[in-house]
PLY file of the C-alpha trace (Angstrom):
ply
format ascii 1.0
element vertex 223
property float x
property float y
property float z
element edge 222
property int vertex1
property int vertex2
end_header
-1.67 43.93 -51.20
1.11 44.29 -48.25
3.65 46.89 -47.63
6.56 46.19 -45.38
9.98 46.20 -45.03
11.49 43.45 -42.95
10.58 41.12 -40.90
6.87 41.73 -39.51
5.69 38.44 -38.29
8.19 36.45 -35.54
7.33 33.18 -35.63
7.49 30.84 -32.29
8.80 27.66 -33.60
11.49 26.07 -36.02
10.56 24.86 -39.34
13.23 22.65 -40.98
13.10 22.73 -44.65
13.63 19.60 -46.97
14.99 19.54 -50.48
11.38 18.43 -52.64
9.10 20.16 -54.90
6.58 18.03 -54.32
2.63 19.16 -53.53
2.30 19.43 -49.95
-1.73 18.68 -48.41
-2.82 18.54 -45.09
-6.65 17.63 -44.24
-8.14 19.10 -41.47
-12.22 18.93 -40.02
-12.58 17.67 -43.71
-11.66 21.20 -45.41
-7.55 20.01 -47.26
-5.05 22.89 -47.47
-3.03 21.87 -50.69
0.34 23.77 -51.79
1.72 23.08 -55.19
5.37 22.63 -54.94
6.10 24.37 -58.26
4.47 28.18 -58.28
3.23 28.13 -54.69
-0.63 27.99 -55.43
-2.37 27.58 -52.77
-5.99 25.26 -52.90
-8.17 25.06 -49.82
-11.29 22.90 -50.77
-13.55 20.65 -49.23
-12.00 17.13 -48.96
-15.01 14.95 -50.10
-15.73 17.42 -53.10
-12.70 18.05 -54.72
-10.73 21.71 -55.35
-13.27 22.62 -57.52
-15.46 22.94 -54.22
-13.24 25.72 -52.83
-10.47 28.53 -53.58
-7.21 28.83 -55.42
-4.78 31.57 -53.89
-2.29 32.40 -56.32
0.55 34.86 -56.03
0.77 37.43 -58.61
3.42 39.81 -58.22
6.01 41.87 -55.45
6.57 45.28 -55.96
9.02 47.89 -54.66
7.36 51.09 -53.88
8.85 54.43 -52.79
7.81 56.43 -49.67
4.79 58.35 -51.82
4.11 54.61 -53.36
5.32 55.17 -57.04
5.98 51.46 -58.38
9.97 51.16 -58.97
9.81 48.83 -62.79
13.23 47.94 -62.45
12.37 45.82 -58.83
9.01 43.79 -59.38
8.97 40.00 -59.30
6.18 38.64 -61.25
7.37 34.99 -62.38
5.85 32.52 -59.40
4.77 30.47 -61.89
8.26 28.71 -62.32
9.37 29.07 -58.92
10.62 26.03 -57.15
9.08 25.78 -53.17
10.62 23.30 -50.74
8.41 22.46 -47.70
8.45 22.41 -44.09
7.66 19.29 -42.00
4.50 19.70 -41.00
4.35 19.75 -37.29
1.25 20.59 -34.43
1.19 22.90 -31.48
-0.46 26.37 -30.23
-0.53 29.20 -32.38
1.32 31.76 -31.68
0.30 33.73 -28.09
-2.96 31.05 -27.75
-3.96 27.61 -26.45
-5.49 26.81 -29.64
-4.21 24.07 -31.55
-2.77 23.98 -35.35
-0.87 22.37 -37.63
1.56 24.39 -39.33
4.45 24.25 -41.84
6.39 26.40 -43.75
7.10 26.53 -48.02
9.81 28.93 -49.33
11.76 29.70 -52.83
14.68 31.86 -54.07
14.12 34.82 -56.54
16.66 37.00 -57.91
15.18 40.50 -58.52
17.82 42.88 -60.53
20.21 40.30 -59.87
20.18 40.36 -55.93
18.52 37.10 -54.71
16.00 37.25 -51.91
13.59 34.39 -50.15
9.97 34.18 -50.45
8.46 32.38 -47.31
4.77 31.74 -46.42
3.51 29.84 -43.58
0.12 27.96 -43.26
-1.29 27.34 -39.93
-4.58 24.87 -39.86
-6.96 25.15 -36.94
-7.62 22.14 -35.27
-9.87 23.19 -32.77
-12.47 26.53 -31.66
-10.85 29.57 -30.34
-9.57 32.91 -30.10
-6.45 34.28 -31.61
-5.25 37.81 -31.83
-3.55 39.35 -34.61
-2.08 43.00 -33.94
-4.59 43.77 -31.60
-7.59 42.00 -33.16
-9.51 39.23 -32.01
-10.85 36.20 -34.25
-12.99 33.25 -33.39
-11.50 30.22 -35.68
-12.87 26.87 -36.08
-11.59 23.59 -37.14
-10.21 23.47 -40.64
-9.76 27.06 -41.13
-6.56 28.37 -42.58
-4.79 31.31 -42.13
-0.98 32.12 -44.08
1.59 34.63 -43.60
4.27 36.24 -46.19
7.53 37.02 -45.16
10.29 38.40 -47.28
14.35 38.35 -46.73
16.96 39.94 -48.44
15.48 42.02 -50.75
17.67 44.64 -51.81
16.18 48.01 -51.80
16.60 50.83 -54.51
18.95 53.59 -53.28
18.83 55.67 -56.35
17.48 53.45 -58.87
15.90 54.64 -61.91
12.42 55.03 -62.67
10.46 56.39 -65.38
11.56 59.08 -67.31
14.99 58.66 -65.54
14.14 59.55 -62.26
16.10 58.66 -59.64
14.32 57.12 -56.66
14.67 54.93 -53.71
12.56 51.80 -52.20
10.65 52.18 -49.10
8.01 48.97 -49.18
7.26 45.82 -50.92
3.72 45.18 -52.53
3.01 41.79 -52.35
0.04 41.66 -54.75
-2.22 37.84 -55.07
-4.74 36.61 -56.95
-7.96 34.60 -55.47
-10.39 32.91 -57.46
-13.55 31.11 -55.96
-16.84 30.12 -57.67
-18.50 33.67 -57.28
-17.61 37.78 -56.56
-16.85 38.13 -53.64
-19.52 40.10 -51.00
-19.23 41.71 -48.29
-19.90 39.80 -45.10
-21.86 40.59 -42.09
-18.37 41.14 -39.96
-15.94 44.42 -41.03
-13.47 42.56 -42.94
-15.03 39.43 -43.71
-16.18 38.29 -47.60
-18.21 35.46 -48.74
-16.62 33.79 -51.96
-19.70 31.36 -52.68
-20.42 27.52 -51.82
-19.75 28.26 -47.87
-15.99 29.61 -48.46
-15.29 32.94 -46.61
-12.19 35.54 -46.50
-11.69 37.30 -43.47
-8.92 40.33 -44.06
-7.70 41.79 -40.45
-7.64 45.66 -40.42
-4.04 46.12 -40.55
-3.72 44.27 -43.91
-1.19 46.83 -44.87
1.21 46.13 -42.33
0.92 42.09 -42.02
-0.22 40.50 -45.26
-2.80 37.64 -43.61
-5.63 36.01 -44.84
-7.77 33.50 -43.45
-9.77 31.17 -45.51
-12.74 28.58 -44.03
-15.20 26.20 -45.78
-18.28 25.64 -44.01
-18.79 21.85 -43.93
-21.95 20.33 -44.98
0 1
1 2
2 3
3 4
4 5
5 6
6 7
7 8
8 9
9 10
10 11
11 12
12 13
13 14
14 15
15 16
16 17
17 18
18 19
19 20
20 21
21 22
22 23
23 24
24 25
25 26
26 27
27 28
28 29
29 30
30 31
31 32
32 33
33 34
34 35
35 36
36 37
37 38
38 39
39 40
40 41
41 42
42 43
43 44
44 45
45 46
46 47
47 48
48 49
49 50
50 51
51 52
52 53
53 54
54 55
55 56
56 57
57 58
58 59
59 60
60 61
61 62
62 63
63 64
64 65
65 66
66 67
67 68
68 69
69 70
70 71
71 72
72 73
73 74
74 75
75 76
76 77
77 78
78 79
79 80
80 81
81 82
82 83
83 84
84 85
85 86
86 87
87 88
88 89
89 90
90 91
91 92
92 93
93 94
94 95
95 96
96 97
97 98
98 99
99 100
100 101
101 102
102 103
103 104
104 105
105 106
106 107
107 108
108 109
109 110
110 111
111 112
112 113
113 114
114 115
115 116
116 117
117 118
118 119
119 120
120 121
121 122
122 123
123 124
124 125
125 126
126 127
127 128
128 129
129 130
130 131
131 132
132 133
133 134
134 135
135 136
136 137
137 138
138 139
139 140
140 141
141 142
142 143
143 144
144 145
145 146
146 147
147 148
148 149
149 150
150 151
151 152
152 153
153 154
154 155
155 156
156 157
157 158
158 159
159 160
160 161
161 162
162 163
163 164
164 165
165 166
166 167
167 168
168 169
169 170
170 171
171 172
172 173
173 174
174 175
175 176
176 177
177 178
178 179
179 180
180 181
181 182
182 183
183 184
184 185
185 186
186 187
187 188
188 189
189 190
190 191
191 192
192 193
193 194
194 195
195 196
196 197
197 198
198 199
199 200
200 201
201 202
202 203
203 204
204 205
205 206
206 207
207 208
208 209
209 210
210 211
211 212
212 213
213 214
214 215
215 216
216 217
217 218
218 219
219 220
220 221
221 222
């Protein structure tokens, strides 16, 4: 879960989007990165074993919040599952403030929430190679095949004075961008703050400032 309010995450290179729903894949250090064009699941799995070998990262809901974080009813998006995603070319270069290389494209969809549309856009980078990369002051060591996404939002229209329960009027201060990841066991805590195993070699690593920059990273230890 995510709160922000605009744009949190400039990105250093153009994406150009073209009109198909189809599943977009990308194989890297034998770990695939697959993205379904219709709902936006995301499946990172070993490539010689199948998605049943890895995780499924599936987007669950948005919320509007207010200032003391009371959900707003009327402004929640919660229907991914029928959403439409056009894709990126994928294209290769350095991440972001780093010589390390990636792949990286974009997916995005429209949603109208209370009859104001905004755009949904997540971006997948796949490392290609070892390295360092910083995220808001945090270093991470990443390693061929691992992939790490970012959320942005655009154009959501906040509350002024909507109304809430019981008829209270309220205004929007954040969005809660709420997902859903399922892997073959509970996740446990890892020997690194922030970092989870998920079972069968997959691990989640969650940066520190989750709550300002939505990011995940996801890696599958090969055999």
């Amino acid at each position: 879960m995510a709160g922000f309010k605009s744009l949190l995450w400039a990105l250093a290179f153009v994406v150009i989007v073209v009109g198909t729903y189809a599943d977009k894949d990308i194989t890297v250090a034998g770990i695939t990165t697959k993205v379904k064009g219709q709902s936006g699941k995301i499946a990172v799995y070993k490539a010689s074993e199948g998605a049943d070998s890895g995780v499924t990262i599936t987007y669950d809901a948005i919320k509007e919040v207010t200032a003391a974080g009371e959900d707003i009813t009327s402004h929640t998006f919660n229907n991914f599952a029928t959403m439409d995603f056009t894709f990126s070319d994928v294209t290769a270069g350095n991440y972001m403030s780093s010589s390390v290389n990636a792949s990286m494209f974009s997916f995005m969809a429209n949603m109208t929430v209370d009859g104001v549309m905004a755009t949904l856009t997540s971006y997948i980078y796949v490392f290609r190679e070892r390295g360092n990369i910083t995220i808001d002051g945090e270093d991470f060591m990443v390693t061929p095949g691992l992939m790490k996404f970012n959320v942005k939002v655009e154009d959501w229209a906040f509350c002024n004075t909507c109304k809430n329960k019981g008829d209270q009027a309220v205004s929007g201060e954040y969005l809660d961008v709420y997902i859903e990841i399922k892997a073959k066991h509970l996740p446990q805590k890892g020997n690194k703050n922030g970092t989870y195993e998920l079972g069968d070699g997959a691990m989640m690593t969650v940066p520190k400032e989750v709550s300002l920059i939505f990011m995940l990273f996801y890696s599958l230890a090969r055999s």
